[in-house]
DSSP file (Angstrom, degrees, kcal/mol; ACC not computed):
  #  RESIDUE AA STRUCTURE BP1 BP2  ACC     N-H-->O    O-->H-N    N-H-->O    O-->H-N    TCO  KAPPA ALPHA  PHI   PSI    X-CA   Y-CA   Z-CA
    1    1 A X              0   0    0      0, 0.0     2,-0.4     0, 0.0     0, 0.0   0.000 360.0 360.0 360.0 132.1  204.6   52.1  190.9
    2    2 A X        -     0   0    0      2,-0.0     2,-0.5     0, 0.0     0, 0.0  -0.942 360.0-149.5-129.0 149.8  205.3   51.4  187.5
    3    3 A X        -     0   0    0     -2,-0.4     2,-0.3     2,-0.0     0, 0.0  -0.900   8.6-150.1-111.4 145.7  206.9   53.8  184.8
    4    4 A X        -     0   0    0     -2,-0.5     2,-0.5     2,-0.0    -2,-0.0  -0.710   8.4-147.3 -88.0 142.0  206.3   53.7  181.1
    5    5 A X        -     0   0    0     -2,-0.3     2,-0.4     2,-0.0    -2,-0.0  -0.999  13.6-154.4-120.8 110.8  208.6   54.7  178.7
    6    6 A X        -     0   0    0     -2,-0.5     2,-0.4     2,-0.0    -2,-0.0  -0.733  16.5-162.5 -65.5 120.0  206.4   56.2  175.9
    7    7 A X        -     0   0    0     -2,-0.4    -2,-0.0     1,-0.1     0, 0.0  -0.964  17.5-142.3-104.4 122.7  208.8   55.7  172.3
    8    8 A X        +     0   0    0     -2,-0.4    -1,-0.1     2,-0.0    -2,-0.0   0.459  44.6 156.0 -39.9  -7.1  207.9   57.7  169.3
    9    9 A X        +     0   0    0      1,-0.1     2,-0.5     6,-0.0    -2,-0.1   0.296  12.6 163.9 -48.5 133.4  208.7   54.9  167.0
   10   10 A X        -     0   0    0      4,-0.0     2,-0.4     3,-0.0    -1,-0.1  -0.974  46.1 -96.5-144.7 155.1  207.2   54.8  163.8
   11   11 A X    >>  -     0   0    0     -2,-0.5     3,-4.4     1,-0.1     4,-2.1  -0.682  43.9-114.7 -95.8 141.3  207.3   53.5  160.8
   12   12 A X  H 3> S+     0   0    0     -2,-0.4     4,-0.6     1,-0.3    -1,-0.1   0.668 111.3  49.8 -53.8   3.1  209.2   56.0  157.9
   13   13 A X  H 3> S+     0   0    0      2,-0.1     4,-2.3     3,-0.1    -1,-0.3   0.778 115.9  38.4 -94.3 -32.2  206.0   56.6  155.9
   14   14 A X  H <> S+     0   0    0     -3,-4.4     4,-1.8     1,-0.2    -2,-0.2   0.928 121.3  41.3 -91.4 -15.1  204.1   57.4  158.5
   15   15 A X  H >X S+     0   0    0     -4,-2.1     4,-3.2     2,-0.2     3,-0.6   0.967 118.0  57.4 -65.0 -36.2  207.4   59.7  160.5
   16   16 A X  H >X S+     0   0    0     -4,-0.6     4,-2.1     1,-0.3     3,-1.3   0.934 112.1  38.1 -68.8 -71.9  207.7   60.7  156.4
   17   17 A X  H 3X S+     0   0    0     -4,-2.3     4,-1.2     1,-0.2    -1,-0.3   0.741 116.0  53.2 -40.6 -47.5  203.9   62.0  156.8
   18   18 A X  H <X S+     0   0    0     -4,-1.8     4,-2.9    -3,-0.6    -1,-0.2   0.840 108.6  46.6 -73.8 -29.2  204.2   63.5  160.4
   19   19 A X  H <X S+     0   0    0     -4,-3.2     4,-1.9    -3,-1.3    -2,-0.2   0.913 103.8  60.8-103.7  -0.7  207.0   65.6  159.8
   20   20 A X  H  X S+     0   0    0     -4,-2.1     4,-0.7    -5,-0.3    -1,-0.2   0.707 109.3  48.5   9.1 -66.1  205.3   66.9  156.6
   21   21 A X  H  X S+     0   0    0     -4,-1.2     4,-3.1     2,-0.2     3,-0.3   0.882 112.8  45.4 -42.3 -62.4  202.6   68.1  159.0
   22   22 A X  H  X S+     0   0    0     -4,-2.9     4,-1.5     1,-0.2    -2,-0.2   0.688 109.2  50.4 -81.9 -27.1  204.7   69.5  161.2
   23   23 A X  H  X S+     0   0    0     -4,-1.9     4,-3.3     2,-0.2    -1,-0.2   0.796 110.9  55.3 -77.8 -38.9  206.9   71.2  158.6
   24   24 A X  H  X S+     0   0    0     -4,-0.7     4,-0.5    -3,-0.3    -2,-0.2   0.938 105.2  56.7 -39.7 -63.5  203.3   72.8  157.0
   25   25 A X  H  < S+     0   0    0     -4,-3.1     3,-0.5     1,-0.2    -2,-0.2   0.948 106.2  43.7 -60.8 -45.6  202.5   74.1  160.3
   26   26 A X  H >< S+     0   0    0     -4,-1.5     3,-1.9    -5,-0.2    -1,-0.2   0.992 104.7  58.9 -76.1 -29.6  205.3   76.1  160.8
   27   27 A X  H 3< S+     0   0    0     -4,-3.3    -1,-0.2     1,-0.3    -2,-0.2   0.699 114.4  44.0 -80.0  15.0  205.6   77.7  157.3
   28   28 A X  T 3< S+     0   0    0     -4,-0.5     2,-0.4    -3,-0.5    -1,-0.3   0.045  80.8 117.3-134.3  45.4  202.0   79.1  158.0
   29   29 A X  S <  S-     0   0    0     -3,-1.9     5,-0.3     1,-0.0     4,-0.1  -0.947  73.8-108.2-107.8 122.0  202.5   80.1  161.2
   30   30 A X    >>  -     0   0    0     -2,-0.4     4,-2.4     1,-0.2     3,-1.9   0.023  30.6 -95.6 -75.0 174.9  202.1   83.8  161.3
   31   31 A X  H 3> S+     0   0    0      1,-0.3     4,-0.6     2,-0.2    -1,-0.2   0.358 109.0  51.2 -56.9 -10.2  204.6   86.3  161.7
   32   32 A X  H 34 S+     0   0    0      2,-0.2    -1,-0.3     3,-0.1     4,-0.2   0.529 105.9  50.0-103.4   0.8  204.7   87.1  165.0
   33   33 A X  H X> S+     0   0    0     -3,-1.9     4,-1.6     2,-0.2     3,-1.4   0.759 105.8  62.9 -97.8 -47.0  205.0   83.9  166.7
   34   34 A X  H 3X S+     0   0    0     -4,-2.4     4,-0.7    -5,-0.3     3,-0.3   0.894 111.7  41.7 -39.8 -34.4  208.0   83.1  164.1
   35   35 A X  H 3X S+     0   0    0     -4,-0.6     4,-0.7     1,-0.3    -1,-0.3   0.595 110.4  48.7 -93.5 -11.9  209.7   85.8  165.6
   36   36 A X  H <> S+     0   0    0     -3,-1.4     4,-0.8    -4,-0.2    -1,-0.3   0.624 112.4  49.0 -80.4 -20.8  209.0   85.3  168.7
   37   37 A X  H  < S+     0   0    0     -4,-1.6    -2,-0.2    -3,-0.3    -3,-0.1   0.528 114.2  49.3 -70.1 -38.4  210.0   81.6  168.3
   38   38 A X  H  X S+     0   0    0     -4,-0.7     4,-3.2    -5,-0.2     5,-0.2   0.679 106.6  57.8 -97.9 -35.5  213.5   82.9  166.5
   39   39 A X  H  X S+     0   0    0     -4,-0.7     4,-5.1     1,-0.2     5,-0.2   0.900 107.6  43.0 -68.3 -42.6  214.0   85.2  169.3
   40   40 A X  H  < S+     0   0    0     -4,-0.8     4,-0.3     2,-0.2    -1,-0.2   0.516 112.8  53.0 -95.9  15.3  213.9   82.4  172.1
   41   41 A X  H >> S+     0   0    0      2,-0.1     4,-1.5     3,-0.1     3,-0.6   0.810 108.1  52.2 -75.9 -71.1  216.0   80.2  170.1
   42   42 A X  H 3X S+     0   0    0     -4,-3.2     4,-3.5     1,-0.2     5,-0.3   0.885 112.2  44.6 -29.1 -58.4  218.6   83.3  169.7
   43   43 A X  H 3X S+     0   0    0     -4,-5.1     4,-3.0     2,-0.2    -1,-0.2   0.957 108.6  59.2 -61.8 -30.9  218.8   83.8  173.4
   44   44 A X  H <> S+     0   0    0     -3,-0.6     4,-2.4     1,-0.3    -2,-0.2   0.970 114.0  40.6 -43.3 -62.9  219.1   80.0  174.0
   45   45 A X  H >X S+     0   0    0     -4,-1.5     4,-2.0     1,-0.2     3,-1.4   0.905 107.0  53.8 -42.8 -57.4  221.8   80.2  172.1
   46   46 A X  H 3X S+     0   0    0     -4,-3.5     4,-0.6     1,-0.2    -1,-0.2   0.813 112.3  58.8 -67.1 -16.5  223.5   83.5  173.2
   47   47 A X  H 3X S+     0   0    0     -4,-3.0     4,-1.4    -5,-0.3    -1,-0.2   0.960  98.1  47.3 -25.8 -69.3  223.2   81.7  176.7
   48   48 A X  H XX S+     0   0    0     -4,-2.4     4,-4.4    -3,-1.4     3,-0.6   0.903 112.9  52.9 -79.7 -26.2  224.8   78.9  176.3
   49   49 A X  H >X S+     0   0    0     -4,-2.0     3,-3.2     1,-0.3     4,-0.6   0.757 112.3  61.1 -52.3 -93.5  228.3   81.2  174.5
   50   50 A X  H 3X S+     0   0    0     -4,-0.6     4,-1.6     1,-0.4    -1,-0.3   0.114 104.0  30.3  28.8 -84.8  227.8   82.8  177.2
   51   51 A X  H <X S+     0   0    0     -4,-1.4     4,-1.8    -3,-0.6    -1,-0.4   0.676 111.1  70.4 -89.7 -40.2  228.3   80.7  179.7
   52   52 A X  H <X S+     0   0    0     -4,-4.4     4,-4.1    -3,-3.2     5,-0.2   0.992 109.6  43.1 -21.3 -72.6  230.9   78.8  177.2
   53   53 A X  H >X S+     0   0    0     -4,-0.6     4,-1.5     1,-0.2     3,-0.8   0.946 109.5  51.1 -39.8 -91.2  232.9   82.0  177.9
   54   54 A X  H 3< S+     0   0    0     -4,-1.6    -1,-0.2     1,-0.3    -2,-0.1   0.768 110.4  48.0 -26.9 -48.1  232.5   82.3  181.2
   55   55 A X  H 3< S+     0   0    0     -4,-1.8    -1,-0.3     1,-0.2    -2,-0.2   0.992 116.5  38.9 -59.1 -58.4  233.5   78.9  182.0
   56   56 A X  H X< S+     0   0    0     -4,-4.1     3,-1.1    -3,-0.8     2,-0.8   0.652  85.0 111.8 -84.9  -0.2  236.8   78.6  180.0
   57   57 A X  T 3< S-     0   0    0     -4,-1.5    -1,-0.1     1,-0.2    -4,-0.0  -0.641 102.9 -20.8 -81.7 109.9  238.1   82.3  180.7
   58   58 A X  T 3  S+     0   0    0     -2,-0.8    -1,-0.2     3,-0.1    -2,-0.1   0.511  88.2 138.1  92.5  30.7  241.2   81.9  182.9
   59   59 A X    <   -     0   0    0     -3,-1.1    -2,-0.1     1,-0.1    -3,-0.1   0.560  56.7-138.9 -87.7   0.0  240.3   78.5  184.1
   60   60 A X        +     0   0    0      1,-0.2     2,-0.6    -4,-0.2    -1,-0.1   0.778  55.8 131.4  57.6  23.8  244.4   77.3  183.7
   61   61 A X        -     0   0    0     -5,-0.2    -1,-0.2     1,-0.1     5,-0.2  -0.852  67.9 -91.6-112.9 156.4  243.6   73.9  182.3
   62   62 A X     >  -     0   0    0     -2,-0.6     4,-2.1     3,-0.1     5,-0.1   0.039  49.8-100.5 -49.6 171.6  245.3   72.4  179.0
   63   63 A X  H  > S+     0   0    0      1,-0.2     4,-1.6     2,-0.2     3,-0.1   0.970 117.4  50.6 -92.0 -30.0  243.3   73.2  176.0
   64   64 A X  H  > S+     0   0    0      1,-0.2     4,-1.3     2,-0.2     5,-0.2   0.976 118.9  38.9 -51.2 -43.1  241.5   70.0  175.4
   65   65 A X  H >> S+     0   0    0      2,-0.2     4,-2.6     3,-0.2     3,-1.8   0.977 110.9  60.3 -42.2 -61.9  240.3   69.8  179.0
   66   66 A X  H >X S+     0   0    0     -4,-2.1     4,-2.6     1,-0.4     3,-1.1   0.951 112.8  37.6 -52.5 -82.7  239.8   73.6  178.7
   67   67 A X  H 3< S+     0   0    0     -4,-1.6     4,-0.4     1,-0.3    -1,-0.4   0.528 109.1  58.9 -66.4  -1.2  237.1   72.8  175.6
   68   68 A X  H <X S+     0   0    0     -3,-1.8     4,-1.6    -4,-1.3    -1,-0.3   0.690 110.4  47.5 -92.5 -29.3  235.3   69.4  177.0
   69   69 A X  H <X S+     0   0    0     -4,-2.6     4,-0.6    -3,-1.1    -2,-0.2   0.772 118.3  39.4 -99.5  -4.6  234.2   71.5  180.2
   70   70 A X  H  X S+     0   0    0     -4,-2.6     4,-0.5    -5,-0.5    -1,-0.3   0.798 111.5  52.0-101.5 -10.6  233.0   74.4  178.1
   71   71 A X  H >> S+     0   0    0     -4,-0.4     4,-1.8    -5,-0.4     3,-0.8   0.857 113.6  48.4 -45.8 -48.5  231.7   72.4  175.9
   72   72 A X  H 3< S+     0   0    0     -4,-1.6    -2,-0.2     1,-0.3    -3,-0.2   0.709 114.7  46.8 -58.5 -22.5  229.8   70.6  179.2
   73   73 A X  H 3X S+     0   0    0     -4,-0.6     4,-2.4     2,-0.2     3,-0.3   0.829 106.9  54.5 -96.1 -35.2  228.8   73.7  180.4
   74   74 A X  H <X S+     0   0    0     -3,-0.8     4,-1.9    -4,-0.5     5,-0.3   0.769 111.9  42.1 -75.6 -27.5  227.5   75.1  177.3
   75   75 A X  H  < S+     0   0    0     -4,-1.8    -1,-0.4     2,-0.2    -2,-0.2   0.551 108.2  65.0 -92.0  12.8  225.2   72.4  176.5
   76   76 A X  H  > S+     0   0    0     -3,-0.3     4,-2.3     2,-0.2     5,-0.2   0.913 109.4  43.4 -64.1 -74.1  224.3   72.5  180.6
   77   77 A X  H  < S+     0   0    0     -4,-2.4    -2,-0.2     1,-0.2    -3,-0.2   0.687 111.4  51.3 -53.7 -37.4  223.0   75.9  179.8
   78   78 A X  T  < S+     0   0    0     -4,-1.9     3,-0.5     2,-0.2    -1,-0.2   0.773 111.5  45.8 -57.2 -34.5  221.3   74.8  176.6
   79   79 A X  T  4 S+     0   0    0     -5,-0.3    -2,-0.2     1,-0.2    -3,-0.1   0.987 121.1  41.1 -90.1 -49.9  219.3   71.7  178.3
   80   80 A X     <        0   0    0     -4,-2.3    -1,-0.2     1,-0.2    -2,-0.2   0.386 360.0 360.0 -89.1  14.5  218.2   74.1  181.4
   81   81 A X              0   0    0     -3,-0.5    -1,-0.2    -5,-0.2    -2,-0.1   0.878 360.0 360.0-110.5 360.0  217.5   77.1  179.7
């Protein structure tokens, strides 16, 4: 079994061009999808504070430690949610 790694790779006129497109599409994307779009951003976010919190409240470790695992944690929550 063999896997491909598909790359986006492009050359900058044509990335220049794609995200152009892609910037077009969203500012005429109608209003209820933006918001619905803005809304499951927001929760992404309030997730991962969330779970920031959760992680570093009372955990007794120095404070750099203390902020690299809630930092780890937060973006945990970010990537699964």
């Amino acid at each position: 079994m063999t896997n491909k790694i598909a790359l986006d790779a492009h050359p900058p006129l044509e990335m220049a061009e794609r995200m152009e497109d892609v910037g077009v599409t969203k500012a005429t994307m109608d209003p209820w999808s933006m918001l619905a779009l803005a809304v499951l951003a927001g929760s992404c976010v309030g997730l991962g504070a969330e779970f920031y919190t959760l992680v570093i409240t009372d955990s007794g470790l120095v404070f750099g430690m203390n902020k690299l695992i809630g930092g780890s944690s937060s973006a945990w929550a970010w990537f699964w949610s």
